[in-house]
Structure formats: structure tokens, C-alpha cells
N, C-alpha and C positions, 0 to 999 in steps of 0.2 A: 641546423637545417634538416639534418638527418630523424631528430625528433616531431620534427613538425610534418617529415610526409610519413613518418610511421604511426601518427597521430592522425593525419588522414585517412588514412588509408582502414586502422582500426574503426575510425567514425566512421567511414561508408560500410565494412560490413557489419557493424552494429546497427544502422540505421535499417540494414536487408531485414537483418535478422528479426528488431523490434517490430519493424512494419510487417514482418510475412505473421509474427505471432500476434500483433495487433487484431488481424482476420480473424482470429479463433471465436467462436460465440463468449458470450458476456455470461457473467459470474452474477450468483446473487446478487450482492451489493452496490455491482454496476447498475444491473438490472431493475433496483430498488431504485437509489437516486434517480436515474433514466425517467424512470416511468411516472416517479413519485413527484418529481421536482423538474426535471429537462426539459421530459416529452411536451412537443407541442399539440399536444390531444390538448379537447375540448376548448379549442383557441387562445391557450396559455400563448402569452408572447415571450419574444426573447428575454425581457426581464423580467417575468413572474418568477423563477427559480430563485432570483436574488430575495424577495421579499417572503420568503419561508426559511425561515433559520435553521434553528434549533433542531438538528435529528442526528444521528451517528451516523445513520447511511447517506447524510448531504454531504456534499465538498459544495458551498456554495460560486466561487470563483471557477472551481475545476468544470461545476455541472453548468453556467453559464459559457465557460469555453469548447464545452464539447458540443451544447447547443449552437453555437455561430459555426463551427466545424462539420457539425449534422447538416445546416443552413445551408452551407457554400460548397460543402466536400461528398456528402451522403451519397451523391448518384453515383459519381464519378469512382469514389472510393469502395463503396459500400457504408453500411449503416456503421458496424462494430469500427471499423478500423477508424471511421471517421470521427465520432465519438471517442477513440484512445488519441489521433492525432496529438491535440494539445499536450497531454502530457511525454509522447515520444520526443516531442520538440523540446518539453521542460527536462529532459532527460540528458538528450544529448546535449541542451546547452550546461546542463551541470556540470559534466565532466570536461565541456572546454573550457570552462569556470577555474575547476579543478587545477586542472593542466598550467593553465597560463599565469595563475596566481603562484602553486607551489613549485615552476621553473622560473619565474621572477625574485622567489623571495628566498627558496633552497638551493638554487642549480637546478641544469639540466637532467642531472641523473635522477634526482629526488623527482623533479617533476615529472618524468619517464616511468618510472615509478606509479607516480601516484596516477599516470594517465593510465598507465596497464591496468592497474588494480581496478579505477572508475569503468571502462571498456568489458572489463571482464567479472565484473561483479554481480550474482546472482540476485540479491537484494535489489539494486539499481535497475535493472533487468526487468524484473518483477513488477516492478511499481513504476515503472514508464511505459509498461505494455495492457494498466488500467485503468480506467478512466474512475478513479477513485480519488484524486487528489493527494497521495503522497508522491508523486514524480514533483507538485509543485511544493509542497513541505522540503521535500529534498532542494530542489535547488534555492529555497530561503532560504537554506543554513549554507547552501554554497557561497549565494553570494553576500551573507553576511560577514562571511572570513574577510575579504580585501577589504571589504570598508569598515570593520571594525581595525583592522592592522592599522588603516589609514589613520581613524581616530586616534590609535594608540601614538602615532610616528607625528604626526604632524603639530607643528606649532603654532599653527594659524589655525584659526576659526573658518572652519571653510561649509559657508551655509550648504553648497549641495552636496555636500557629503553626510553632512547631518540628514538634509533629506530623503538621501538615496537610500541612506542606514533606515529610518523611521520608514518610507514606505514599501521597501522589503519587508520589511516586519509584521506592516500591517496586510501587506496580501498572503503573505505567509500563514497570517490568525484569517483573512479570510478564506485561505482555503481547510483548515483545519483548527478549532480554536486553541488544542494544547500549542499550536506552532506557539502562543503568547511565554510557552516559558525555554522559548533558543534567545527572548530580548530577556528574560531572567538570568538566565545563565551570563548573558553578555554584561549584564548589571550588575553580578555577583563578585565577576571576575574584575570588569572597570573600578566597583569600588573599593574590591582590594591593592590596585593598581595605582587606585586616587584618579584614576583617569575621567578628570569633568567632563570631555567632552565626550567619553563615549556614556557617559549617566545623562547628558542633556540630549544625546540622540534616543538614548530609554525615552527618556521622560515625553521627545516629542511624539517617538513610537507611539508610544503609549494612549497621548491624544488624538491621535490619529484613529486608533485602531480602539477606542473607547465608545465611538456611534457603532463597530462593529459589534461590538461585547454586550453593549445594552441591553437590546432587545432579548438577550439568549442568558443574562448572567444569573438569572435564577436556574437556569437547566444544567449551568455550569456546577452547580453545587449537589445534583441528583444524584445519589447513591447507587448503586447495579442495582440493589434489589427493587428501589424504585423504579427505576427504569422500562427492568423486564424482568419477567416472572421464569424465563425461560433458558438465558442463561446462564445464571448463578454464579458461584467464586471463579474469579480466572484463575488458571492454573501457574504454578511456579514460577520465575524468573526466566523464561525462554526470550521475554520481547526484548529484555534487558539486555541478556545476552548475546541475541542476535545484532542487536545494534554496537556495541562496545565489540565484539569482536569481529563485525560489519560483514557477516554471513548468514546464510541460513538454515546451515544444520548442523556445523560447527563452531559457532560463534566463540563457545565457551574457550575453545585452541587458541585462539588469535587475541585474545583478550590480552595475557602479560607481552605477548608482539607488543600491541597496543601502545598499556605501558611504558615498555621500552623506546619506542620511539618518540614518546613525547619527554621521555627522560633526556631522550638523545639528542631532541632538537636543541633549536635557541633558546632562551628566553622569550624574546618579541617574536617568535612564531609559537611558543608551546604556552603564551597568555592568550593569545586568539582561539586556538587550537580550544583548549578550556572552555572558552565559554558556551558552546553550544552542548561539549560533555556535561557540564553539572549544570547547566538546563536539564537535558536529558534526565542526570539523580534527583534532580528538583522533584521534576514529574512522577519519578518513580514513591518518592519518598510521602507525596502528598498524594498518589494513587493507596499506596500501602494502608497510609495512614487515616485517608479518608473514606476509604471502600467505593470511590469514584466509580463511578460506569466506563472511568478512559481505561485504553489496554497501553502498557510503556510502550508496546510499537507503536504508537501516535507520537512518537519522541523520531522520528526516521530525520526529522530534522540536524540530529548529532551524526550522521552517518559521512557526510563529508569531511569532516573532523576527524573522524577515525581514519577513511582511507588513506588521506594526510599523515597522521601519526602512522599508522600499518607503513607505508611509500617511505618515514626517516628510519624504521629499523629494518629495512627490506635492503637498506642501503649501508648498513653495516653488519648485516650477520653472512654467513657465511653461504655457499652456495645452494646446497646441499637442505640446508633450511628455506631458501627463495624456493626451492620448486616444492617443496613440502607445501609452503605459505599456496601457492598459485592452484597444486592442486587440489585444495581442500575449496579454492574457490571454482576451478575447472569442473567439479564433481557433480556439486549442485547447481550449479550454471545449465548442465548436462538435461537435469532433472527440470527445470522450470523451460529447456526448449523441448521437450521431449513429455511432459506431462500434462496434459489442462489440469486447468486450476479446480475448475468444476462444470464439466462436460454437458450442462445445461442442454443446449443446442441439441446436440449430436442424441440427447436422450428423448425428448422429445419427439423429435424427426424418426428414430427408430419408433416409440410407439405408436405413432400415427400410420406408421406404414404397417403395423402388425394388427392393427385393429379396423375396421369400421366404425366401432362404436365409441361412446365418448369414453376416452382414459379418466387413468384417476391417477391424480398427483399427489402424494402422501410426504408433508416435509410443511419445516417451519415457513408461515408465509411463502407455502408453495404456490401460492398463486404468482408467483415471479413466472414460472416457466411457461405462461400460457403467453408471453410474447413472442415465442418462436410454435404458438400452435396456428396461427396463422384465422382463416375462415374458421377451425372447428372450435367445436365446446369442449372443454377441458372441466372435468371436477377436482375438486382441493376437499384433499384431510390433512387441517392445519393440526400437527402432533403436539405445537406447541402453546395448545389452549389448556386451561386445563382438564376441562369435560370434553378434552377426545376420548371418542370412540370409534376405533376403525371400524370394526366389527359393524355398529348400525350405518355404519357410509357404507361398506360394501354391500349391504344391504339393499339403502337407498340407489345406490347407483349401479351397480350389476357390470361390474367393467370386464371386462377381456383383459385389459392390460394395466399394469398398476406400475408407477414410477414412484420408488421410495427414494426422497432426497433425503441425506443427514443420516443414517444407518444406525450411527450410534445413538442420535436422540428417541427417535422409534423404533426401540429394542424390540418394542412388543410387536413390530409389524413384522417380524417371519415367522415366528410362531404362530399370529393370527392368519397371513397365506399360506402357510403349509397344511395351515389345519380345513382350512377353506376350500382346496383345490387347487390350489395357483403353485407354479414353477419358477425358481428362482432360474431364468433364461442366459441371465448375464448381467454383467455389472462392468460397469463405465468406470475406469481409474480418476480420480481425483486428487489431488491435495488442498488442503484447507485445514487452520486452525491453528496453535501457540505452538504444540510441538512438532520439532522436527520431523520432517520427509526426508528416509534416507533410499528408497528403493521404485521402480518405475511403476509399484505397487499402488504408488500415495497412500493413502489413508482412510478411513470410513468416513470422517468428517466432511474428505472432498468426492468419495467415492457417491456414484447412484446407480441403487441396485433396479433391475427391470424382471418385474412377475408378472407371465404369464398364467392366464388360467387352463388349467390342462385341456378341458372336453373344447375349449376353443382351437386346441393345435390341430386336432383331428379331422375340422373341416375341410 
């Protein structure tokens, strides 16, 4: 009883917390699907989102659910937060996912555990507060744990368990297509087990989720370099990391935790427990090896799995190491309420108010940020073409005020405003990209810098 209202109690202020950061303005990528796939501009209906597949920045299922949430909830709530709804709700039912399965199937202590870890989890946090579709990857791989156990336990053929297994799976692949390798994993681990029935819940997966894969299986095979010109080899094992050691900027610490706990489980929890992890190696291995456009953090799917395993060694190691464990997740937990992601909104808003005239938005597919310009005109120097040139846009367009998104990618943009006139005014902290965020700094990737042109100050 005691864990059930400390588990209330946790969900209601994680529910404050997600919902107050839900309000924050939208991130590129949000901002990308939204516009790209959601929005009901030029009288797209509620279903046209479904019937455009194929793109990195679609969550097809997520960007239909934010759409009936924009629908019902938009006035009431506001735009941003109504559009993250869905996945807040996919979030918090992860974790009661979490909770109620590994106190069923560990104890109460383990499940205490694993409910602290899901509540307080940086990761988790992060991706229920965007309307990007891994809050609903996540909770696929939650709730594939109880019903893949089911298959493993049971002696009967129990058709809706088969079912329930297969269409998780499949909304899982529809809202992100790598979710297709958490039934990998499940298939790898079943058939080392001999376990038929959880191969014939693959297999009905499979059919299910095979009208989904169609239309897209050719896109499925696109290389980065095909894809895009602009952003080239992903960098080192960070997504990998993050996920096995189910943080995000210590990931690499919690890793042999990890281990260890899955050592220290059962048997029939640490074969469950598996299959959505080497899903996850699946992914990474056929990333590596086929130079894939996916990033291994499209694997968020295993992260339930981890907290689980993290919650069986938190439960045998000694004191001293739990609060180590808790505040390595307290730290960046810190930094994702405390940071945007990428201060779109707020950067915007500042230019418009320092100019009359039309800004100029300098960043990959920086036309994202002219949904928060409202009535004015907004000009774009896309950097990542590859005949940019700032220098004849500044030319063309004569702005007062210049909004550099992406720092690192358009190196050549402070040299070319320094030399021009323009004053580096201030710069909007952000985080974004593979490597860790460890300070309230973020990083350039999520940072955007704002130049002014000097003889403009002086009016």
C-alpha cells in the first residue's frame, strides 16, 4: 500500500512537471513533422498525416495523435502543449507499465525501484515532453515485457495475448520504423528459448505491421549519405550508451549496474528483460554495418528493459552506490527541466521585437522558425545547401537582425557578421545532438546565436 501512494504521489508530480515543460516552444523536429505532416494548413484532414510515410522527421502515429489533441485540446491548452499531450500520457503510462509488472513479477522492493528510476529518469523526461514519437517507442518496449513474459509462462495458446503482443508491435513500427527490431530482439531471444509461441506472436507482428513497412521498405534501405548531404557520419557510440546505461550523460556509468542486474535477476525475468536489449545491438550492428540514416537512439525502445535491470542491482548493491546511481540520474534530470532543448520560440520573439524590419534566419532548414514569426516576413539562409552563401543573402536582404540556428554548422556565419557590421547580442542556451550535455551551457548544436547590426543599435 505504501508503494502504491508513493507511486501516486511521484505521478502526480511528474505529470506538473511534464505538462509545465510541455509549454515550452517546439524544437526543430517537432516543428518539421507539425508543419510538414500535422498541420491542418491548406485543408489537410485528420488523416492525411497517415498517408506520407517515409521521412526521419515523421512519427506517423505520434503526428496523427498530436493532430486530434491540436483538434480537441489547442484552445484550451495552448498549441505546444496540446500537440506533446499524447506522448505525456504515453509516458506516464510507461512507467505505471513499469511499476506494476516488475512489483508482480520481483517484489515490491524491486518494483519501487524500478518506479523511482522510471519517475526520475532524464531520458523518459525528455521524450514525453516531445511530440516526436519516442514516448510512444518507449512505452512499446514497456508494454512488450508483460506479454512477452506471458508467452514465455503460459501453457495455453491464448489468442489475445498473441494479439496484444503483435499489435504493440505494430504501432510501435508505426510510430517509428526501427521500433520493427524490439519484435527482433523478442524473436532472437524466443528462439533461443524454443519458445513457439512467442515466434508465432513475431510472426503475426510481422503481418500486421508488413502493410505498414511497404509503402516505406525501399527508404528503409537509404544510406546517410543518400539521404542528406548535410549531416554526414554520426558520431561514436553515445546513442548506444545512453540507452544501456538509460541516461543521458552518463550512460556509459550505469552500464555494468546494468549488467549486473540482469545477472542478478531470474532466469524468466532476465529472458524478457533481453529481448528488447539485443533488439537494441540488432539495430546498432546493422546501423554500423550498413551506414543506415537511423541514429541507435531510435532503439529508446530497450530503455524499459534497462530500468528494470538498473531497479534488480539497485536492490542488492549497497547504500552508498544507490544514491551515486540516483544522482547521476538527479543531475541531468536537473538540466532537461532547466534547459530548452532549442529555444526556437523565445529567439524569434526576441528578433522581432528588436527589429521592424524583416530578420533573417540563418540554419539548416531554418524556415522551421517562421511559425512562431507570426503576420511578419521572415528570410532563410539555408547553410545547409550546398551553394550557401551568407554574404549575397545579407546582401539581398539588408536585415537588422540575424538569427543563427545550428552555430557549429555555420561556422562561417561569425566571421562573415563581424566582418559585416553585426554584433554578436546574445545567444539562447540549448541542448541538442549525440553528445552529452553536461552544464546549463548546452551546447552550439542546441544553442542560437542572435546579431545585431551595430549602426541599427544607435537609432
Amino acid at each position: 500500500m505504501m508503494s502504491r501512494k508513493l507511486m501516486l504521489l511521484l505521478g502526480a508530480i511528474w505529470l506538473v512537471v511534464a505538462c509545465t515543460l510541455g509549454t515550452r516552444g517546439l524544437w526543430y523536429d517537432e516543428i518539421a513533422a507539425w508543419r510538414d505532416y500535422g498541420s491542418p494548413a491548406e485543408g489537410r484532414a485528420v488523416w492525411w498525416c497517415l498517408t506520407h510515410w517515409f521521412d526521419p522527421a515523421n512519427h506517423p502515429l505520434q503526428t496523427f495523435a498530436s493532430r486530434l489533441s491540436f483538434e480537441w485540446f489547442s484552445t484550451m491548452l495552448g498549441g505546444e502543449l496540446a500537440l506533446r499531450l499524447p506522448s505525456i500520457m504515453a509516458g506516464l503510462a510507461t512507467m505505471g507499465v513499469l511499476w506494476r509488472w516488475t512489483r508482480a513479477r520481483s517484489g515490491s522492493t524491486i518494483g519501487l525501484w524500478a518506479g523511482l528510476l522510471a519517475f526520475t529518469n532524464p531520458l523518459m523526461l525528455e521524450h514525453a515532453t516531445e511530440a516526436r514519437g519516442y514516448a510512444f517507442m518507449i512505452l512499446a518496449g514497456a508494454l512488450s515485457l508483460p506479454i512477452a513474459d506471458r508467452l514465455y509462462t503460459t501453457h495455453r495458446m491464448g489468442k489475445r495475448t498473441l494479439l496484444n503482443y503483435a499489435v504493440v508491435q505494430s504501432l510501435g513500427v508505426g510510430t517509428h520504423l526501427t521500433t520493427a527490431f524490439l519484435s527482433v530482439g523478442h524473436s532472437i531471444l524466443g528462439l533461443t528459448q524454443r519458445s513457439w509461441r512467442l515466434l508465432l506472436g513475431s510472426a503475426l507482428a510481422a503481418i500486421l505491421t508488413i502493410p505498414l513497412l511497404w509503402p516505406v521498405i525501399e527508404g528503409l534501405w537509404l544510406t546517410r549519405d543518400q539521404l542528406t548531404e548535410s549531416v554526414g557520419t554520426p558520431r561514436g557510440g553515445y546513442g548506444l550508451l545512453r540507452i544501456l546505461g538509460g541516461q543521458i550523460a552518463f550512460g556509459w556509468l550505469l552500464v555494468p549496474l546494468m549488467i549486473h542486474g540482469l545477472l542478478r535477476s531470474s532466469q524468466s525475468v532476465r529472458r524478457v528483460l533481453l529481448g528488447p536489449i539485443v533488439g537494441l545491438l540488432s539495430l546498432w550492428v546493422v546501423i554500423v554495418i550498413s551506414g543506415s540514416w537511423a541514429y541507435t537512439r531510435f532503439g529508446l525502445f530497450a530503455l524499459p528493459a534497462v530500468l528494470v535491470a538498473l531497479a534488480h542491482s539497485l536492490e542488492r548493491i549497497p547504500h552508498i552506490w544507490r544514491l551515486a546511481v540516483l544522482g547521476l540520474q538527479f543531475y541531468p534530470l536537473g538540466l532537461v527541466i532547466l534547459v530548452d532543448k532549442q529555444p526556437i520560440r523565445e529567439a524569434m520573439h526576441w528578433s522581432l521585437e528588436h527589429t521592424e524590419r524583416t530578420p533573417l534566419v540563418v540554419g539548416l532548414r531554418g524556415e522551421v522558425a517562421g511559425v512562431y514569426a507570426g503576420t511578419r516576413d521572415v528570410q532563410f539562409s539555408l547553410c545547409g545547401v550546398p551553394n550557401w552563401d551568407l554574404s549575397t543573402d545579407l546582401d539581398n536582404t539588408k536585415p537588422e537582425v540575424v538569427m543563427v540556428m545550428y552555430p557549429n554548422v555555420a561556422n562561417e556565419a561569425e566571421k562573415i557578421l563581424s566582418g559585416r557590421g553585426f554584433r554578436l547580442d546574445r545567444t539562447l542556451y540549448g541542448r541538442l545532438g549525440e553528445s552529452p550535455v553536461f552544464t546549463l551551457s548546452g551546447n552550439e548544436e542546441g544553442s542560437i546565436q542572435l546579431w545585431t547590426r551595430l549602426n541599427s543599435l544607435e537609432k
